[in-house]
N, C-alpha and C positions, 0 to 999 in steps of 0.2 A: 453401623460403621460411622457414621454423623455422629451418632453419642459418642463412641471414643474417640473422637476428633476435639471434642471438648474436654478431654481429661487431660489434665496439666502435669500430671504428678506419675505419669506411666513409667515414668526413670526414675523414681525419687519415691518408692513405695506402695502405691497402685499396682493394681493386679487387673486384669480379667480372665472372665471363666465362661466360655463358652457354652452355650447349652440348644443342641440342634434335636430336633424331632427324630427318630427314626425313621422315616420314610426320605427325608434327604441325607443317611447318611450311605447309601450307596450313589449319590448321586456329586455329592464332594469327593467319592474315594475314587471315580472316574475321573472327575476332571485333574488328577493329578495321578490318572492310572497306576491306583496301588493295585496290589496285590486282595486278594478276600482276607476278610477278620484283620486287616491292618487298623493299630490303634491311631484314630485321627488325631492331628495336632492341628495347633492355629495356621498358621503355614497353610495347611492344604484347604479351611475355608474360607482365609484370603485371595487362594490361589480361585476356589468354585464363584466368591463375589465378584472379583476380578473378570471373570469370563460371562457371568452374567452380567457386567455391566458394557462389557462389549456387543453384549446381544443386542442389550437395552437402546446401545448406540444404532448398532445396523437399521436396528426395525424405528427408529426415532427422527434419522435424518433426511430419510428419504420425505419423509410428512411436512418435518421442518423447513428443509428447502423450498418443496414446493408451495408452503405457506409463504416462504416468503419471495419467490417469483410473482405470487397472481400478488402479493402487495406493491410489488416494483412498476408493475404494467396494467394496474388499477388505477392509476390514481386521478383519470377519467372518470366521470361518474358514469358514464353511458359504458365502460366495460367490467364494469363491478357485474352485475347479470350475467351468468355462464350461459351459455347457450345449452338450448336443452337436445340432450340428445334420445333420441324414440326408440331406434334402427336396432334388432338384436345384433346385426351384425357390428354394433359401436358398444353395443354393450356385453358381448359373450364373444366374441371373432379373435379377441388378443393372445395371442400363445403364451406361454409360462415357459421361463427359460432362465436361465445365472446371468447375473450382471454386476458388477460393481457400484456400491452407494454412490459414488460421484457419476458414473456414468447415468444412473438413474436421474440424479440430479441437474445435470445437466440436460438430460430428454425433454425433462419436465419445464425445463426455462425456454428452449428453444420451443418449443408447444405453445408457450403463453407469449412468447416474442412474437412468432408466426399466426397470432391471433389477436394481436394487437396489431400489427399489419395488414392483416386481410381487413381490420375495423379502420384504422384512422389514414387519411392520405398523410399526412405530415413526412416529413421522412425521418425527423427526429420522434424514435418508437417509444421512448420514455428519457425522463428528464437526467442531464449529468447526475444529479443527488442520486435519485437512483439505479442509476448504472454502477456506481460508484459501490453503493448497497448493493447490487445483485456480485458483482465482484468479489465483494468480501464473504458473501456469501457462498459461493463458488469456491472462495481459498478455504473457507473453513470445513466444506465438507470435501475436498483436496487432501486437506491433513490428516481428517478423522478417517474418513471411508474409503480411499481411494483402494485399501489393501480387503477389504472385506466387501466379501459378495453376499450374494441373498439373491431368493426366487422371485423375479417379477413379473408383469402383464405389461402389454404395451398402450394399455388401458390408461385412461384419466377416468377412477374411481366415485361411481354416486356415490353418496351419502349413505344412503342405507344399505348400501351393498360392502361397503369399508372393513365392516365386522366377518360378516360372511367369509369376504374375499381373504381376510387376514388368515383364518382359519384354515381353508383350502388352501391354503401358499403353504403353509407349515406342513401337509403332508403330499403334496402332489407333486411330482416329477415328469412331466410330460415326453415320452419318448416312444419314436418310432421303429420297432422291431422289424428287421430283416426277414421279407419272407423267407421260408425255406421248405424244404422238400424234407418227406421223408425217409429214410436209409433203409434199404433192402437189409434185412438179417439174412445171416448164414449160419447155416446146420451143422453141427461136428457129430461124433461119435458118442451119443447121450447115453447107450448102452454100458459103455467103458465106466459112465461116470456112476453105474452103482454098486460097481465092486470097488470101489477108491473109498481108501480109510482117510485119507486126510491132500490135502493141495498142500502143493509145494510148487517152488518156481521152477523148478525144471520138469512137473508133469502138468503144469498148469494150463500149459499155453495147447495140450490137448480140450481142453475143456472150454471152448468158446473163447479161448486166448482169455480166462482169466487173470485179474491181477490183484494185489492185496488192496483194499482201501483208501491207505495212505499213499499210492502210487497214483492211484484214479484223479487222487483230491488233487495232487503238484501237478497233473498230466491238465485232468479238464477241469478241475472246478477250485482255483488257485486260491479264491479269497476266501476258503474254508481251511485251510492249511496250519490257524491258527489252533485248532483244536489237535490233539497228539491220538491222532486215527489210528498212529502201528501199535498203538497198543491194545487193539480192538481185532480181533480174530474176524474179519469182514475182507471176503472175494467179492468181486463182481466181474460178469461178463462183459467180453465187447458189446455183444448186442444191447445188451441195459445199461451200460452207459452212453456210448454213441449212438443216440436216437433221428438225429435229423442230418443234411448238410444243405450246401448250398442249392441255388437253381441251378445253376453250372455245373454240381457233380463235386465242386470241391469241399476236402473235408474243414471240418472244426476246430479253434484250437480250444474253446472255452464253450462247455456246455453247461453253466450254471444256469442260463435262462430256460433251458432245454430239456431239465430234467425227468426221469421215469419214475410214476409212484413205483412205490414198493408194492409187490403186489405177493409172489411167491417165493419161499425162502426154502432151499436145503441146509440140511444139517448135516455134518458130518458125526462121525462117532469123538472124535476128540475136542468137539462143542462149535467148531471152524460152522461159518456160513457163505454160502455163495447167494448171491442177490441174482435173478434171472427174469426173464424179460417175459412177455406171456404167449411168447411163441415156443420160446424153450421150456416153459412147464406146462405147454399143454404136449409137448412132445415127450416131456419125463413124465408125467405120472400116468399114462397110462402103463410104459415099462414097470414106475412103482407097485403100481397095483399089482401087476400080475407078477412080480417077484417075492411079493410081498406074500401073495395069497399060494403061492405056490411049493411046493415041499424041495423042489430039486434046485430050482434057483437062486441067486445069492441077490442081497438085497442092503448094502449096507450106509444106506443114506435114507433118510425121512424127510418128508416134502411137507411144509406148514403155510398157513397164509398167514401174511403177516398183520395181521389183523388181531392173530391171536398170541401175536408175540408175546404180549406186554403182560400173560397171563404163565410164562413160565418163567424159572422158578421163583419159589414164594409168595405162588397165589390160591386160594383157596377152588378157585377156573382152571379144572385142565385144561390144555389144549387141543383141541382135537385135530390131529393129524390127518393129510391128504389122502389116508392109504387105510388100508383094513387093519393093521396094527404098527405098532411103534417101535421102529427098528434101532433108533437110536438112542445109545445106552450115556450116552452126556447129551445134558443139555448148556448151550453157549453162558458164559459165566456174566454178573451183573455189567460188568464193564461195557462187552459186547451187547446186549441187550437194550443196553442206553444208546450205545451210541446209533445202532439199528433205528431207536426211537429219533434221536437227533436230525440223522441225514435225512430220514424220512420229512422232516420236519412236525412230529407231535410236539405237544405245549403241555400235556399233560404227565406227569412223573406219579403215578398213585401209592407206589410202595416206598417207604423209607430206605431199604436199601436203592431201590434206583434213584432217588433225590441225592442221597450221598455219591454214587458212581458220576453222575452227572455233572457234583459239584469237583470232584476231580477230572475231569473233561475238561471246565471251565475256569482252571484253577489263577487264569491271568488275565488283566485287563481285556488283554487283543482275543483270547479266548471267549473270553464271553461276549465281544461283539459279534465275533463270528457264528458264536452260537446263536443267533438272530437270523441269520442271512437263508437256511435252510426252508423257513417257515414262510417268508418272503419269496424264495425262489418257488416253491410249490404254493404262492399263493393263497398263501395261509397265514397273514399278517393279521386280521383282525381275530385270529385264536390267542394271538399272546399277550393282549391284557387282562394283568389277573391270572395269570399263568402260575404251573408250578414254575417255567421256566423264565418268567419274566422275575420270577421273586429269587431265582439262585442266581440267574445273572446279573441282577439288579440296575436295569436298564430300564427306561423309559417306552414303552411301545413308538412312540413317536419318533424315536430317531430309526426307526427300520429304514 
C-alpha cells in the first residue's frame, strides 16, 4: 500500500495488478462477506487492509500509551527502576475481560500517576511540560481507540511474559457458567414409535414431543440459525434437546452451551431421523430387537449409532445396525447426513459427495461462521484446524 502511494500516474495510465496467495483469499472474501467462489476485486483487499490496519491500531495503542505515561512520570531518576513484582498473585490474579483502547489507556496512566505518588512527597506529580504530553496523549488515543475494544488483564505486563500474554488474549474469553441442574426425562409410548413410517407435525408430538431441526435451532440454539436446517430431514426429541434447567426448576431459553452428544439415531423408511437421548434408546432397542427378530411383529424403523453415520451411503464401511437385521429400506440422503455430522459438531468430511452437501449448508458468509459454533459448543475447537471444515468454510480456527 506505501508503494502505490508513490505512483503518480494512477489517473494518467498506471495500472495495478494485484496478486494474493491463496491461503488469504478466503480470508479477504470474509472481511467484505462475499458469497463462495466470488471473483475478488481491488475494493474488497482495500477493504481486508483497511481492517487489518485497524487491528494493528487496537493491539498498538494500548503499548504506545503506556510507553508514553512511564515517560511523563519518569523523569526522576530515582523512578525509572519499576518496582519488582514476586507475588503470583501480582502476576497471574488479573482476570481477562473487554475494555476499550482509551479506557485501557487511561488505567495505565492513573497506575503510573499513583506510583509517582506513593514515591515522591512533592505535590506537583510531574512537570506542566509533561502534563501537557500525557494530555495529548490521552486525546490521541480518544480519537483512535475510544470505539474499539480488545481483551485485557488488569495486569502491568513483565517483560517476558508480553509475548505469552499476547497469545493467550487472542484466544481466551474468560466466563463464568451458571450452575445448573439436570432435567428429569419423560417416557411416551416408544412401542407406537415402530410401526410409524414417517413424523409429521401432527403425529409428532406423540413421539417425545418431537420437532423438525430447524424449529429446535430458532427455539434453543438461535446462533445456528444461519445454516438452512429445513432442508435437512432431522427430528429431535424434547428429552435430547432440553438437557438441563435451572437450580430453581426454571426452564431454558438457549441451550447451545448445553448441548447432547449424538449418540443414537433412528431411521425412518423415507430416510427422516429422529436424534434421541440415551434413555429413549435404551428403552427402544430393546422393542427393536425383538420386533426385529421376531415373525409376528412389525418393525418399521432401524436404530444406528451415530458413530457409524458417516459410513452410509457411499462408503465402502457398512453400518452396522442396533438390531439383528436392517429394517430400513432408505437410507437418509447426503444433505441429511452432513448436516447430522455438523450439529454434531465433526470437522471431518471424508467423502466428496459430503464435502460438496456441506458446502451447500455453508453457501453464505453468516453461514459459514455459524458453521463453526457447533464444534465450539461440544468443545471441540481444537479439531478444526486443518479441517475438512475449516478449509470449505474458509475461516481461521481462531476466531471460534
Amino acid at each position: 500500500m506505501q508503494a502505490l502511494g508513490r505512483m503518480r500516474q494512477l489517473d494518467r495510465g498506471q495500472g495495478v495488478i494485484f496478486v494474493v496467495p491463496p491461503e488469504l483469499e478466503p480470508k479477504i472474501g470474509m472481511a467484505s462477506q462475499l458469497a463462495a467462489r466470488v471473483v475478488l476485486k481491488s475494493h474488497h483487499l482495500l477493504v481486508w487492509v483497511m481492517g487489518n490496519t485497524v487491528a494493528s491500531i487496537a493491539g498498538g495503542l494500548v503499548e504506545w500509551g503506556g510507553q508514553g505515561a512511564y515517560f511523563c512520570t519518569t523523569q526522576n531518576p530515582d523512578l525509572r527502576l519499576l518496582d519488582e513484582r514476586l507475588k503470583l498473585t501480582d502476576l497471574y490474579a488479573g482476570s481477562i475481560n473487554e475494555a476499550s483502547v482509551f479506557e485501557e489507556v487511561v488505567k495505565k496512566q492513573a497506575a503510573f500517576l499513583k506510583r509517582v505518588k506513593d514515591h515522591v512527597a512533592d505535590n506537583a506529580l510531574i512537570s506542566p511540560q509533561m502534563d501537557v504530553l500525557m494530555h495529548g496523549i490521552t486525546n490521541r488515543v480518544d480519537a483512535l481507540g475510544r470505539d474499539i475494544t480488545i481483551k485485557a488483564t488488569g495486569l502491568d505486563e513483565e517483560c517476558e511474559r508480553e509475548l505469552e500474554t499476547e497469545r493467550e488474549l487472542e484466544r481466551e474469553v474468560e466466563r463464568q457458567m451458571e450452575h445448573m441442574a439436570p432435567r428429569a426425562e419423560t417416557g411416551w409410548n416408544f412401542d407406537k414409535l415402530l410401526t410409524t413410517c414417517k413424523l409429521t407435525t401432527a403425529t409428532s408430538f406423540a413421539f417425545g414431543e418431537a420437532k423438525p431441526i430447524h424449529r429446535v435451532i430458532e427455539s434453543y440454539v438461535p446462533e445456528l440459525t444461519p445454516i438452512p436446517w429445513d432442508r435437512c430431514s432431522i427430528w429431535a426429541t424434547d428429552n435430547f434437546i432440553r438437557t438441563v434447567m435451572t437450580c430453581e426448576g426454571a426452564p431454558l431459553s438457549n441451550f447451545g452451551e448445553f448441548l447432547r452428544p449424538i449418540d443414537s439415531v433412528i431411521l425412518f423408511e423415507d430416510g427422516q431421523c429422529l436424534l434421541v437421548s440415551e434413555y429413549e434408546a435404551d428403552q427402544i432397542i430393546g422393542r427393536v430387537w425383538q420386533a426385529s427378530s421376531s415373525t409376528t411383529k412389525t418393525c418399521l424403523v432401524s436404530l444406528v449409532n451415530f458413530a457409524y453415520i458417516r459410513h452410509l451411503p457411499g462408503s465402502s464401511t457398512a453400518a452396522p445396525f442396533l438390531q439383528l437385521a436392517q429394517i430400513t429400506k432408505a437410507v437418509p440422503d447426503e444433505l441429511t447426513l452432513t448436516a447430522l455430522q455438523l450439529f454434531a459438531g465433526d470437522t471431518l468430511y471424508t467423502t466428496s459427495e459430503r464435502k460438496e452437501a456441506l458446502r451447500e449448508l455453508v453457501s453464505n458468509p453468516k453461514a459459514r461462521q455459524a458453521a463453526l459454533r457447533p464444534a465450539a459448543l461440544h468443545g471441540l475447537q481444537s479439531m478444526v484446524s486443518r479441517s475438512d471444515l475449516e478449509q470449505i468454510c474458509q475461516a481461521d480456527a481462531g476466531e471460534l
